[in-house]
N, CA and C atoms of all chains as a GROMACS GRO file, in nm:
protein
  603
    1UNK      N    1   9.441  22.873   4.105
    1UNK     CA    2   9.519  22.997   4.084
    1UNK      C    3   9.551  23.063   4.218
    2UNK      N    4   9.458  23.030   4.341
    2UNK     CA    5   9.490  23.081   4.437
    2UNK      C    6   9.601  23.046   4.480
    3UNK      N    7   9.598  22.889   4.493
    3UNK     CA    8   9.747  22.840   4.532
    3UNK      C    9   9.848  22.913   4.479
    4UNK      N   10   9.868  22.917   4.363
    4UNK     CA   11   9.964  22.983   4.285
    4UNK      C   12  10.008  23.172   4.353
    5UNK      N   13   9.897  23.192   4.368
    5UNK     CA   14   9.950  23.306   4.467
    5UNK      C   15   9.976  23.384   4.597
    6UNK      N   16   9.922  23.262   4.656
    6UNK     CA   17   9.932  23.244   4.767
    6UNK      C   18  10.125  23.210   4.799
    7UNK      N   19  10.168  23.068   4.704
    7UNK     CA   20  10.311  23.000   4.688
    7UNK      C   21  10.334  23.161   4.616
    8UNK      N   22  10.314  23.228   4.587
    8UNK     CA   23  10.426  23.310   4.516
    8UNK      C   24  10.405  23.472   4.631
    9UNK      N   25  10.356  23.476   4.723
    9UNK     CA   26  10.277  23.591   4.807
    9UNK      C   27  10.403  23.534   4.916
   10UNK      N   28  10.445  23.366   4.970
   10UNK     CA   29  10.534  23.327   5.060
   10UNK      C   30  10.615  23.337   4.987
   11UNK      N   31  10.730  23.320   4.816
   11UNK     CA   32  10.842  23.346   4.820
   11UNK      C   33  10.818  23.514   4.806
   12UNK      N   34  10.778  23.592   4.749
   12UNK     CA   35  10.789  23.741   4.797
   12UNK      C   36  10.822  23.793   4.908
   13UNK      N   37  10.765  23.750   5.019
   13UNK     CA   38  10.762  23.716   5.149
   13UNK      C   39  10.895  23.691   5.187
   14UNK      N   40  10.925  23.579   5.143
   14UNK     CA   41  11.109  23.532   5.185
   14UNK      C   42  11.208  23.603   5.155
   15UNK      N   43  11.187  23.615   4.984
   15UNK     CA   44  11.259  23.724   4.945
   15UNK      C   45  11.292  23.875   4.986
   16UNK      N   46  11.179  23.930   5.033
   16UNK     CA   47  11.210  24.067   5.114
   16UNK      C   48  11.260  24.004   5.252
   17UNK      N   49  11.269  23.942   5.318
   17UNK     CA   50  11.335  23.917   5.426
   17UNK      C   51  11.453  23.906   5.396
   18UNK      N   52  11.497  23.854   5.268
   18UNK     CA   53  11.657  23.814   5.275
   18UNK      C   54  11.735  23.899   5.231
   19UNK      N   55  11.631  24.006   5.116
   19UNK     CA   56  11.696  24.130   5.073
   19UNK      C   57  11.669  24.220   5.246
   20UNK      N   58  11.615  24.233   5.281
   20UNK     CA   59  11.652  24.311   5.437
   20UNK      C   60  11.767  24.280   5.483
   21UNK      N   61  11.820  24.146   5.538
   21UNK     CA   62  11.910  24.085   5.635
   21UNK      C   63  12.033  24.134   5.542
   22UNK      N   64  12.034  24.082   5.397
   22UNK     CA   65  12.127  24.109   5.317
   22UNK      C   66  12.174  24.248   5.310
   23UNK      N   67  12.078  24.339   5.270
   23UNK     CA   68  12.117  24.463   5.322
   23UNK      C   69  12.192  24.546   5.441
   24UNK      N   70  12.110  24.457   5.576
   24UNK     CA   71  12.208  24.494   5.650
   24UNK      C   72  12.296  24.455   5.688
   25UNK      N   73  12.322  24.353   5.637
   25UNK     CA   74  12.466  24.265   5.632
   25UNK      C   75  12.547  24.385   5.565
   26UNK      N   76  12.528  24.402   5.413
   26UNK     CA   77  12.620  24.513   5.358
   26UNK      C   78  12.609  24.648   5.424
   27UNK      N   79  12.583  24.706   5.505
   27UNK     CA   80  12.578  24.824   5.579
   27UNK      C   81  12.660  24.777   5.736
   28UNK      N   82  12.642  24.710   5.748
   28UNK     CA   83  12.699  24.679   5.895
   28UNK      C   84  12.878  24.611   5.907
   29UNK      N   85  12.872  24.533   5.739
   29UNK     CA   86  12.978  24.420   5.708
   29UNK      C   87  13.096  24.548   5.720
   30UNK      N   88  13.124  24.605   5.641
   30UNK     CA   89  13.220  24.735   5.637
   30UNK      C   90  13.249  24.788   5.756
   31UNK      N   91  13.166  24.870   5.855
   31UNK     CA   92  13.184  24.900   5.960
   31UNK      C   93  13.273  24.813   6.091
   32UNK      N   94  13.208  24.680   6.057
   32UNK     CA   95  13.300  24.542   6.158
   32UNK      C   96  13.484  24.536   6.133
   33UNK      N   97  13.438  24.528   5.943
   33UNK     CA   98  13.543  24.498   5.905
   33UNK      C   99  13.671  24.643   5.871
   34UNK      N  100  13.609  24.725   5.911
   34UNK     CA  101  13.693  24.882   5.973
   34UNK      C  102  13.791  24.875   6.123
   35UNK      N  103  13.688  24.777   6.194
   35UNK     CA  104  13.732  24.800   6.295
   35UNK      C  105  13.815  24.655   6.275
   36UNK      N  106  13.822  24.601   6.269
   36UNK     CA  107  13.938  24.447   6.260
   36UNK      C  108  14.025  24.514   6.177
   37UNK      N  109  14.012  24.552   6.074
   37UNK     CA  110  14.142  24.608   5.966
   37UNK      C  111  14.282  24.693   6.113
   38UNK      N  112  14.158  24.747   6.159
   38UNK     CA  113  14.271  24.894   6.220
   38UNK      C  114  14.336  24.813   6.328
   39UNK      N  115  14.353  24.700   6.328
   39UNK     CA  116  14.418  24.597   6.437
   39UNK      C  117  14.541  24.565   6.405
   40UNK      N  118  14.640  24.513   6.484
   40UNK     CA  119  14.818  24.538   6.476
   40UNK      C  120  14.809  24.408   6.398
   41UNK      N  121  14.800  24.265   6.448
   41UNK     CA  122  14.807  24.138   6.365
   41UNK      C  123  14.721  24.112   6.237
   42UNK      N  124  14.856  24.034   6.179
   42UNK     CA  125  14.789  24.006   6.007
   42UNK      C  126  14.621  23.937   6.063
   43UNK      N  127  14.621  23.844   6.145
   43UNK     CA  128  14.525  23.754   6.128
   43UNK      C  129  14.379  23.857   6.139
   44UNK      N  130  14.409  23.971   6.238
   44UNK     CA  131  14.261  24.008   6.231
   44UNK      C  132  14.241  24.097   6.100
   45UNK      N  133  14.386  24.184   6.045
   45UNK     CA  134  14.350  24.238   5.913
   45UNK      C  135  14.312  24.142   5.840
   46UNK      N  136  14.371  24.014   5.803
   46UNK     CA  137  14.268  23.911   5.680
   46UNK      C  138  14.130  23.898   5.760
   47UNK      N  139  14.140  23.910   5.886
   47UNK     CA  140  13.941  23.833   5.906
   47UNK      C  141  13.827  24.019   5.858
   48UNK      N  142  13.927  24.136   5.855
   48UNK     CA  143  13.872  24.248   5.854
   48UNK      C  144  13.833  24.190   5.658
   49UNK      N  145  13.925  24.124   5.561
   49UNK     CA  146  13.927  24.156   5.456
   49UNK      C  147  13.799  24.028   5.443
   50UNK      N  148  13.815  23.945   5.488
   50UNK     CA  149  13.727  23.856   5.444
   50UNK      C  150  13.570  23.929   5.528
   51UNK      N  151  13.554  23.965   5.622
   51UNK     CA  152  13.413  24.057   5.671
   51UNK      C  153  13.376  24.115   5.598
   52UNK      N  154  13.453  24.249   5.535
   52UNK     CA  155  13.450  24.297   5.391
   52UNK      C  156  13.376  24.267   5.298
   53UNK      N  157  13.420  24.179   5.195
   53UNK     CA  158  13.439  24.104   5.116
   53UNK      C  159  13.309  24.034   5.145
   54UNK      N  160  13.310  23.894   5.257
   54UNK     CA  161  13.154  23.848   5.262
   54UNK      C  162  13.053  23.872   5.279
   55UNK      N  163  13.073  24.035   5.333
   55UNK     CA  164  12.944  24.078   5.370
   55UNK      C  165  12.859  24.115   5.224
   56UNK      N  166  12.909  24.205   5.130
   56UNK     CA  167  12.875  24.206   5.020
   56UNK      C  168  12.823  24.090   4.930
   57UNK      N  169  12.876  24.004   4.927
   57UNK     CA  170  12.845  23.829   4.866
   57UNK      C  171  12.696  23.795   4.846
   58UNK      N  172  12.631  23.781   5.015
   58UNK     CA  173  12.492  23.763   5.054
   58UNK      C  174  12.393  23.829   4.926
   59UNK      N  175  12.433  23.961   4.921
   59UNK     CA  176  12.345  24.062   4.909
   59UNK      C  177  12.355  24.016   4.713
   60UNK      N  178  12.464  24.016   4.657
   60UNK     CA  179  12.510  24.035   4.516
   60UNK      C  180  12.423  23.874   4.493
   61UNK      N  181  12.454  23.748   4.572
   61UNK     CA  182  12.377  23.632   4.535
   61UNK      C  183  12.249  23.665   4.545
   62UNK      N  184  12.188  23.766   4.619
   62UNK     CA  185  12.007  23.777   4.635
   62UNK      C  186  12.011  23.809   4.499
   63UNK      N  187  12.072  23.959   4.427
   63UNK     CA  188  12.009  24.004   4.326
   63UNK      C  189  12.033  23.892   4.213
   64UNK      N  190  12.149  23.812   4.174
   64UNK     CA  191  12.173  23.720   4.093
   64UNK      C  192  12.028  23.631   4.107
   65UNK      N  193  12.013  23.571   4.229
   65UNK     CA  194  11.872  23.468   4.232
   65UNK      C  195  11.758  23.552   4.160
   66UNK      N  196  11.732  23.666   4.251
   66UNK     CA  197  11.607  23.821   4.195
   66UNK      C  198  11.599  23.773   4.023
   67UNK      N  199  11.713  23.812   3.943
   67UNK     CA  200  11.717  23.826   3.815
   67UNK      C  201  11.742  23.680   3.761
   68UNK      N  202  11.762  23.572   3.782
   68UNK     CA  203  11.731  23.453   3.779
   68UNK      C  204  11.608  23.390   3.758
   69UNK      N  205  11.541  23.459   3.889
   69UNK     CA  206  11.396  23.376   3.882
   69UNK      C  207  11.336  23.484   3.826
   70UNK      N  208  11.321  23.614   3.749
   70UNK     CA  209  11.229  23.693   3.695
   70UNK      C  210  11.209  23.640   3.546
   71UNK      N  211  11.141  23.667   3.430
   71UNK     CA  212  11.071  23.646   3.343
   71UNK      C  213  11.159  23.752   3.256
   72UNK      N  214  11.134  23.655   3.093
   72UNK     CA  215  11.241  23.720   3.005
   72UNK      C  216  11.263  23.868   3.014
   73UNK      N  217  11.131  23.971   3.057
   73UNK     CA  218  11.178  24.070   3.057
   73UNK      C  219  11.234  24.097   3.162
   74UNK      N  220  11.212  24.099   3.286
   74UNK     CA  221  11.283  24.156   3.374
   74UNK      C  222  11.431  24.086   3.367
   75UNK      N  223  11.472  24.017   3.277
   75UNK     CA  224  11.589  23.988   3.274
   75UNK      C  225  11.697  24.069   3.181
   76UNK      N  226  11.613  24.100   3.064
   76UNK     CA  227  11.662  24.194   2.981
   76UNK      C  228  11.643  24.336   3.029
   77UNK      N  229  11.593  24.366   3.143
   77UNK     CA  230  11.575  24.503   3.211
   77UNK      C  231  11.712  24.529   3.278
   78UNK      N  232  11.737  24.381   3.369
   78UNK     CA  233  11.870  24.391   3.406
   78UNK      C  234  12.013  24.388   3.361
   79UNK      N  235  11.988  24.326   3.218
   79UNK     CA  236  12.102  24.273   3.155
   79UNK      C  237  12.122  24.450   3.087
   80UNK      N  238  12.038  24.543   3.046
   80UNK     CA  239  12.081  24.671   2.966
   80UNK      C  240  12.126  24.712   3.092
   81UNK      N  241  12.068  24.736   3.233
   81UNK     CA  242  12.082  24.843   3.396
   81UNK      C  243  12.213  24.811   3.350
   82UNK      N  244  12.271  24.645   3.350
   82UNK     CA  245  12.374  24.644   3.427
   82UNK      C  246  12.454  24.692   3.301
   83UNK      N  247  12.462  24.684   3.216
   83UNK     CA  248  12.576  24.742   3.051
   83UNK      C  249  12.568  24.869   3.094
   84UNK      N  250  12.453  24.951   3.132
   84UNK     CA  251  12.452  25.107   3.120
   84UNK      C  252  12.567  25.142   3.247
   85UNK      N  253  12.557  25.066   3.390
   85UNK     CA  254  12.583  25.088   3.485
   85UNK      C  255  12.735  25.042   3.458
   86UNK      N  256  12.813  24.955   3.356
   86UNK     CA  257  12.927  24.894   3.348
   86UNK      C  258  12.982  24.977   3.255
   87UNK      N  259  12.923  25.044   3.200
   87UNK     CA  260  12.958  25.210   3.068
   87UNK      C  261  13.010  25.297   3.172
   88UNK      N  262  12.928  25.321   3.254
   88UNK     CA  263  12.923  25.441   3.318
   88UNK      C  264  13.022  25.435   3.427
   89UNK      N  265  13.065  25.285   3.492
   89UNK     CA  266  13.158  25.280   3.605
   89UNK      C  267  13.289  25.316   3.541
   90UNK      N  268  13.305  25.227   3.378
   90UNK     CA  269  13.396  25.277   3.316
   90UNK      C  270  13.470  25.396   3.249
   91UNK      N  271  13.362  25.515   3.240
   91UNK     CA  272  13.351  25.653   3.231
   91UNK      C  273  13.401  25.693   3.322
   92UNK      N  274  13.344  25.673   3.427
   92UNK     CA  275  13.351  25.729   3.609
   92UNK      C  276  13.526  25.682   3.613
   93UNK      N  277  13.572  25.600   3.604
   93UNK     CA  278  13.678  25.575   3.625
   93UNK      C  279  13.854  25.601   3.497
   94UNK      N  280  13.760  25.613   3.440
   94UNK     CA  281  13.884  25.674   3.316
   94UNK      C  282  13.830  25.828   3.355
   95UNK      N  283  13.760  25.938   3.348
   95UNK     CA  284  13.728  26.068   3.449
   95UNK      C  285  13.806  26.069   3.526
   96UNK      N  286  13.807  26.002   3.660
   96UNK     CA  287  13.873  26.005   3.772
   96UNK      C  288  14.016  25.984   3.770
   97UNK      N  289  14.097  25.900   3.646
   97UNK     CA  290  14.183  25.856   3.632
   97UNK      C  291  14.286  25.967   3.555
   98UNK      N  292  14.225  26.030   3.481
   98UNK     CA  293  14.286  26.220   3.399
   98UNK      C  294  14.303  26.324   3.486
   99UNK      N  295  14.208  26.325   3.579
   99UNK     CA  296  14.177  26.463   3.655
   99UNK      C  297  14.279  26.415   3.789
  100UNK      N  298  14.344  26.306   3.771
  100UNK     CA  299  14.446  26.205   3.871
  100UNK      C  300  14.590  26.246   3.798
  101UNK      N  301  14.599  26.264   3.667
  101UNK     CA  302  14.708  26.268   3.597
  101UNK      C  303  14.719  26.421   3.590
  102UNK      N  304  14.624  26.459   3.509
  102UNK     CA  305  14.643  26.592   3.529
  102UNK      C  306  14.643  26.684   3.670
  103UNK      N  307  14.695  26.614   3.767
  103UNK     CA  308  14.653  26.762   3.902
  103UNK      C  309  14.566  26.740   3.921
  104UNK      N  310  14.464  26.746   3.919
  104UNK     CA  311  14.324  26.818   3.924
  104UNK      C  312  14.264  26.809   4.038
  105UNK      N  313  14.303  26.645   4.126
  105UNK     CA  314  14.299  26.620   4.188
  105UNK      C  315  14.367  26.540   4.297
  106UNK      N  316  14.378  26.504   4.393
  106UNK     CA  317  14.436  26.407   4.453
  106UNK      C  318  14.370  26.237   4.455
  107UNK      N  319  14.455  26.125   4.425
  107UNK     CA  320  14.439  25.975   4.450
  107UNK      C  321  14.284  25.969   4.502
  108UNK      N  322  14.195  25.948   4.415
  108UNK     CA  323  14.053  25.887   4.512
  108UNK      C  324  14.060  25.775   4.591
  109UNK      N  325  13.997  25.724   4.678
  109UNK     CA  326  13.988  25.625   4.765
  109UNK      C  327  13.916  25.552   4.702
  110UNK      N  328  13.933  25.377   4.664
  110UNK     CA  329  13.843  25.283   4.643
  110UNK      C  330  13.683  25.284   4.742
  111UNK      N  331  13.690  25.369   4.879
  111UNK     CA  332  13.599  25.341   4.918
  111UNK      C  333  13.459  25.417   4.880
  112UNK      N  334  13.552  25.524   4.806
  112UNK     CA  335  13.470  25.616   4.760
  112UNK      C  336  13.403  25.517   4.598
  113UNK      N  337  13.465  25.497   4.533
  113UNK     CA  338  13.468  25.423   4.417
  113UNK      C  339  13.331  25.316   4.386
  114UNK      N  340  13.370  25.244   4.492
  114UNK     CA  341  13.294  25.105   4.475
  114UNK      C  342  13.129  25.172   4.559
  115UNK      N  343  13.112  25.204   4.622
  115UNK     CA  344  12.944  25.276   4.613
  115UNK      C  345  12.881  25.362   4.503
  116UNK      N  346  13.015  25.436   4.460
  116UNK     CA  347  12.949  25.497   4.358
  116UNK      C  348  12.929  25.395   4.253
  117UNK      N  349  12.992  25.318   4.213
  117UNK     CA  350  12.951  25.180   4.097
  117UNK      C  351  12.815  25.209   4.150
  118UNK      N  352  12.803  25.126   4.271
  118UNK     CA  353  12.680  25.071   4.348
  118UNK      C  354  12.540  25.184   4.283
  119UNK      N  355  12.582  25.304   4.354
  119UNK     CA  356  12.457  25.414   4.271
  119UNK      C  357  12.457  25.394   4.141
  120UNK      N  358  12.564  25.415   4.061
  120UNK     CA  359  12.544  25.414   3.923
  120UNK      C  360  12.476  25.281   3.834
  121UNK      N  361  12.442  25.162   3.924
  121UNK     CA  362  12.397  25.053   3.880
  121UNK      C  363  12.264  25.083   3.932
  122UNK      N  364  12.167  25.164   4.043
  122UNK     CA  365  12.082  25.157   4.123
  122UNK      C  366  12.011  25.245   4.001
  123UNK      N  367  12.050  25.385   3.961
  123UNK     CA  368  12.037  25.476   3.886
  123UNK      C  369  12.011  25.415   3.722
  124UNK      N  370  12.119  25.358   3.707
  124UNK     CA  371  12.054  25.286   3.519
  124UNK      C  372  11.939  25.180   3.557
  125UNK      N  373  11.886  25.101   3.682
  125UNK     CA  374  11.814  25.031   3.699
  125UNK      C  375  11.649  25.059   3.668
  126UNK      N  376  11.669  25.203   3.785
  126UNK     CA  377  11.542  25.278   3.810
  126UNK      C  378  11.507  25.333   3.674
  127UNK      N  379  11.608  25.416   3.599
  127UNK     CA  380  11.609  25.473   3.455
  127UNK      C  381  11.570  25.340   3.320
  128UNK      N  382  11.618  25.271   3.367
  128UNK     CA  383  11.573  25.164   3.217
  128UNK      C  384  11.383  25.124   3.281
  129UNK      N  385  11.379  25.097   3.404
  129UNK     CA  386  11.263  25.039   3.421
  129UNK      C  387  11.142  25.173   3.394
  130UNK      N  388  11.197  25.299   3.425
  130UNK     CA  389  11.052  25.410   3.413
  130UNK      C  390  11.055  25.401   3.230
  131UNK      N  391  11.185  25.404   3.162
  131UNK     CA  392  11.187  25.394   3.023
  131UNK      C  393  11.064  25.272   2.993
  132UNK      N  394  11.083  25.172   3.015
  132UNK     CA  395  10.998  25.065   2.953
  132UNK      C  396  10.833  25.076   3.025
  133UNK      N  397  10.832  25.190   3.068
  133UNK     CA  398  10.682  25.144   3.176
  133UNK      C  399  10.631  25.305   3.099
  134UNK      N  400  10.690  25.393   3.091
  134UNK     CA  401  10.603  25.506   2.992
  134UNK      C  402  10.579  25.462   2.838
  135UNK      N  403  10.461  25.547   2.844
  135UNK     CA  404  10.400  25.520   2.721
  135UNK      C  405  10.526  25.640   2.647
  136UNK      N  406  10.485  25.574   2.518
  136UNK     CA  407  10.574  25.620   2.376
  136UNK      C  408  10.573  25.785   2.392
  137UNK      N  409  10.804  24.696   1.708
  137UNK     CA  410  10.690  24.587   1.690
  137UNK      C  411  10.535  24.663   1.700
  138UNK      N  412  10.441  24.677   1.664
  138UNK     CA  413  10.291  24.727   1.703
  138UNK      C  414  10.253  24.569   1.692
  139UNK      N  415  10.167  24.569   1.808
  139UNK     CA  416  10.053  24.503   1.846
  139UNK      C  417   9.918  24.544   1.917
  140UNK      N  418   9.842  24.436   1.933
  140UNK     CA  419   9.692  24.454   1.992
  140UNK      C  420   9.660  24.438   2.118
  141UNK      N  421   9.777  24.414   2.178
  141UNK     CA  422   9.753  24.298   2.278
  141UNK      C  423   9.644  24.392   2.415
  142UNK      N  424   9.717  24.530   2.398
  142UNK     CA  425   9.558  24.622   2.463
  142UNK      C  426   9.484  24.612   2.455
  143UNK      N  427   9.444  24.656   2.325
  143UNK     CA  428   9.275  24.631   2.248
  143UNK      C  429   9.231  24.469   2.292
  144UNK      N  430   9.341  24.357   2.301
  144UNK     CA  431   9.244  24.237   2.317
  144UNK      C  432   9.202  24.222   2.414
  145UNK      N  433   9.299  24.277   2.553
  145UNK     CA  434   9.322  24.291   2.685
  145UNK      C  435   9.196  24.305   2.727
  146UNK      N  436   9.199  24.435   2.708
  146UNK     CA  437   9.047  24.533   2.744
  146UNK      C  438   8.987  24.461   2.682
  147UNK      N  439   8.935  24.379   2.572
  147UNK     CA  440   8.824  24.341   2.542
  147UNK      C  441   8.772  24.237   2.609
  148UNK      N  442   8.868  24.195   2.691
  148UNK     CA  443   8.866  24.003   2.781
  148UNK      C  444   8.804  24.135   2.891
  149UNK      N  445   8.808  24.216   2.939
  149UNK     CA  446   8.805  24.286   3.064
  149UNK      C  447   8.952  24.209   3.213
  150UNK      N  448   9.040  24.206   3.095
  150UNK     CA  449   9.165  24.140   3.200
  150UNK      C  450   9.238  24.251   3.239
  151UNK      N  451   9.319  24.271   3.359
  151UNK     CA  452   9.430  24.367   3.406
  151UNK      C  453   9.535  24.359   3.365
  152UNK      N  454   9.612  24.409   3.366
  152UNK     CA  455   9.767  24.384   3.321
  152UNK      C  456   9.811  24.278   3.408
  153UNK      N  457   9.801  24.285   3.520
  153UNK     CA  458   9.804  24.210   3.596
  153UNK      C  459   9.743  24.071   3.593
  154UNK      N  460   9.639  24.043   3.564
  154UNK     CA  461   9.554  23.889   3.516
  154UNK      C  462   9.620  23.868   3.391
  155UNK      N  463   9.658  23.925   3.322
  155UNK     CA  464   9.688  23.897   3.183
  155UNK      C  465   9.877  23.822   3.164
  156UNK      N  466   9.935  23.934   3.273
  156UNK     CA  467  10.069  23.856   3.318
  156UNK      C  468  10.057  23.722   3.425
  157UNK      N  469   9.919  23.722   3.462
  157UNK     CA  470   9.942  23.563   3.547
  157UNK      C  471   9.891  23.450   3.454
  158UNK      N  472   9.842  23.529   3.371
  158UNK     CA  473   9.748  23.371   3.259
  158UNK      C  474   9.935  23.381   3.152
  159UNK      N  475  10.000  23.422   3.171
  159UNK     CA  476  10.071  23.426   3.086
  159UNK      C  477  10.239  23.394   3.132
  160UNK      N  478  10.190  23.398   3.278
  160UNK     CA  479  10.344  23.342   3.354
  160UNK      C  480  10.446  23.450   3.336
  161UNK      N  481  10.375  23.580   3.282
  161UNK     CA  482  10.504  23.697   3.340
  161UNK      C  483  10.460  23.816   3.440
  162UNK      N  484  10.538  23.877   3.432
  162UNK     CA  485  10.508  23.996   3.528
  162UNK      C  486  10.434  24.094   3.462
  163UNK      N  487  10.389  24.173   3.544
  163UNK     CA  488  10.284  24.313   3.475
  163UNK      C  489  10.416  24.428   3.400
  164UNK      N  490  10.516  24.391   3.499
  164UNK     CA  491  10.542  24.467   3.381
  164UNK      C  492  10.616  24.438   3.268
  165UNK      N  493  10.607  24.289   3.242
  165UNK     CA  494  10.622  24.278   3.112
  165UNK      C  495  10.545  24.296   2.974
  166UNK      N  496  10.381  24.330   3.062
  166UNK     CA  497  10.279  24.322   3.022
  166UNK      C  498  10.265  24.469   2.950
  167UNK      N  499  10.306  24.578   3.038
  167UNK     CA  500  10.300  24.704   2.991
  167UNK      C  501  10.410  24.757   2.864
  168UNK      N  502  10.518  24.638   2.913
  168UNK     CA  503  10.602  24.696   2.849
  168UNK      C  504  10.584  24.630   2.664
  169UNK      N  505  10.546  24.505   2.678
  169UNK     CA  506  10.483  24.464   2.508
  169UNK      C  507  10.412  24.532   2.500
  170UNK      N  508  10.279  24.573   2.541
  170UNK     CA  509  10.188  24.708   2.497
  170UNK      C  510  10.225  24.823   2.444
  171UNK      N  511  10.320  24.839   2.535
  171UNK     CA  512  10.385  25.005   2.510
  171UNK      C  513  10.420  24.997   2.364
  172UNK      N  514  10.478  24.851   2.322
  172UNK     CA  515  10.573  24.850   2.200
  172UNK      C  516  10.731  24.828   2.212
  173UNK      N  517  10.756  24.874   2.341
  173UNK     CA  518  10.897  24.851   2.372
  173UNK      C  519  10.963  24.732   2.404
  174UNK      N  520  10.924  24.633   2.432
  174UNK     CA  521  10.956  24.497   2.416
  174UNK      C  522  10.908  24.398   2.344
  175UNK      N  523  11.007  24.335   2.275
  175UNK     CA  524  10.922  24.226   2.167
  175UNK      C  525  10.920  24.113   2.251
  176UNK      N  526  10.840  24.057   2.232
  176UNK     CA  527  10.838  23.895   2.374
  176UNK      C  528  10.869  23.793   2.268
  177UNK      N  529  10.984  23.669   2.319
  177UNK     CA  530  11.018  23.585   2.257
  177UNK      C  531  10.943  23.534   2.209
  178UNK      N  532  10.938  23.450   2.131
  178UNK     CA  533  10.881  23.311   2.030
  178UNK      C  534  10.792  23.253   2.150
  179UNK      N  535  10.864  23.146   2.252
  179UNK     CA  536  10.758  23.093   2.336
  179UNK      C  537  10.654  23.191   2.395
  180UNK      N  538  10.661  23.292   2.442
  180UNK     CA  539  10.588  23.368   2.509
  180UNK      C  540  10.495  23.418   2.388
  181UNK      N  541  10.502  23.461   2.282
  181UNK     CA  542  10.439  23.510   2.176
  181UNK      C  543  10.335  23.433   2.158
  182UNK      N  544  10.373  23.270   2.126
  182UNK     CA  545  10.297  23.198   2.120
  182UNK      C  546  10.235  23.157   2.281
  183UNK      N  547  10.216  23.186   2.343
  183UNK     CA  548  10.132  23.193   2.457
  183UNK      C  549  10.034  23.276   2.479
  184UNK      N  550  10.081  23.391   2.439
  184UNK     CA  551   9.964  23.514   2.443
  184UNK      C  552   9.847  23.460   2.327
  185UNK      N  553   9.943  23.433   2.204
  185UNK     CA  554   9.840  23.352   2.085
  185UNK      C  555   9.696  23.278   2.182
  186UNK      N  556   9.802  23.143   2.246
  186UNK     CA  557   9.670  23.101   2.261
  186UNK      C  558   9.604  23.106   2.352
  187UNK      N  559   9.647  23.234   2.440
  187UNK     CA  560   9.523  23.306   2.522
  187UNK      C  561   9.426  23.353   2.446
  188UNK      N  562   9.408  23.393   2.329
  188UNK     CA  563   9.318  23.488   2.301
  188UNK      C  564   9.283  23.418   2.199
  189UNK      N  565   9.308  23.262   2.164
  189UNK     CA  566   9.258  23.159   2.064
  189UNK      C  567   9.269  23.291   1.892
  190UNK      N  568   9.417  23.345   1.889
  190UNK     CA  569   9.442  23.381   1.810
  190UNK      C  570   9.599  23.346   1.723
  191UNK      N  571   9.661  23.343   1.597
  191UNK     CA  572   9.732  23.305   1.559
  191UNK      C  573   9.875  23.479   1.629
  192UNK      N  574   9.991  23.421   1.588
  192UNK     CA  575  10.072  23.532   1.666
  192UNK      C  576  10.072  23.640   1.557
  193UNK      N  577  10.018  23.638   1.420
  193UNK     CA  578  10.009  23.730   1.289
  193UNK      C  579   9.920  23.838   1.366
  194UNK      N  580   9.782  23.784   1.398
  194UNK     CA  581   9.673  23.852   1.487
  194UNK      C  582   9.724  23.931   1.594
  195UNK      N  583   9.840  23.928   1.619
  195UNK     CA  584   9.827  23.959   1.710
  195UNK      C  585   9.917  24.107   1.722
  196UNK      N  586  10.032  24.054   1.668
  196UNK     CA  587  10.150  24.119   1.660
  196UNK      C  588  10.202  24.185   1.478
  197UNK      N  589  10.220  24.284   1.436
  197UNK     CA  590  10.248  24.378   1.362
  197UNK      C  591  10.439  24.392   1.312
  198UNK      N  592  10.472  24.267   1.240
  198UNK     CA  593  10.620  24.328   1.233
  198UNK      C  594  10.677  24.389   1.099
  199UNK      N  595  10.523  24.405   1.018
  199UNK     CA  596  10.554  24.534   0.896
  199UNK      C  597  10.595  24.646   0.891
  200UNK      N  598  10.591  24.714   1.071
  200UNK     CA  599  10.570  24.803   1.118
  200UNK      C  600  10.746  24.844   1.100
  201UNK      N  601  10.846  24.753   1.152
  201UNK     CA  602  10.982  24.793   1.196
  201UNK      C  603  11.048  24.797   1.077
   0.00000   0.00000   0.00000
């Protein structure tokens, strides 16, 4: 049994390393790809869109593997996060999309958009998991 | 669902934790069948069974729902 947790103490181990790097891949990927976008030639705006774009990838394949290799429940923990979090982006965005029609406001920015998904998936995550861990 | 799986828990003197490694899940899948809030599939059901050299009737309560 030791073996067994010892082999599972090194992928834990790996795994927080790759969710680190991955992380700062997505914190850093945007910023690179800000500065290539604001460049005169197509070629460095596509390498700004693909920086973008791949930097996020890394990070979305960790959690896919994460919820992959977890156990029936933590899979069904993720499968409600992510419905609650795919309700709620869709709320968030028909909201945003009236108060767009009506005046209310001016055109939001996608950049604003796509983090808030990001919270609103972080938020039904944390919320479904304290749900299943309190007592009745 | 009501089950025992506390009462058997504590009676082995196992952790949530020992009890999700003899059982190949996580603790907190462990808390969360206790709680009542998760029903654990068929294979897993029958695993806890024969941790505790009990049938899955013994174990688990579905008169209850």
């Amino acid at each position: 049994m030791s073996t067994n947790i010892s082999q599972q103490f090194r992928t834990n181990v790996r795994v927080f390393y790759a969710w680190v790097g991955s992380t700062i891949l997505l914190g850093v990927g945007p910023v690179v790809a800000s500065r290539l976008i604001d460049r005169e030639t197509t070629a460095w705006r596509a390498a700004g869109v693909v920086v973008g774009v791949g930097a996020t990838l890394p990070w979305m394949a960790l959690m896919a593997t994460i919820i992959r290799r977890g156990d029936e429940f933590v899979r069904r923990m993720h499968l409600i996060a992510i419905a609650i979090a795919a309700a709620a982006s869709l709320l968030l965005l028909v909201i945003l999309d009236w108060l767009q029609r009506a005046w209310f406001i001016e055109s939001v920015d996608l950049v604003v958009i796509w983090p808030a998904c990001l919270v609103l998936w972080l938020v039904a995550l944390i919320g479904t998991k304290r749900y299943y861990e309190r007592e009745r | 669902m009501k089950n025992r799986l506390r009462d058997l828990r504590t009676s082995r003197g196992w952790s949530q934790v020992e009890l999700g490694s003899r059982a190949g899940v996580s603790r907190q899948a462990i808390i969360a069948i206790e709680t009542g809030k998760f029903d654990p599939s068929l294979p897993l059901a029958f695993k806890l069974a024969r941790l505790f050299d009990l049938s899955i009737e013994d174990i688990f309560d579905a008169t209850g729902d």
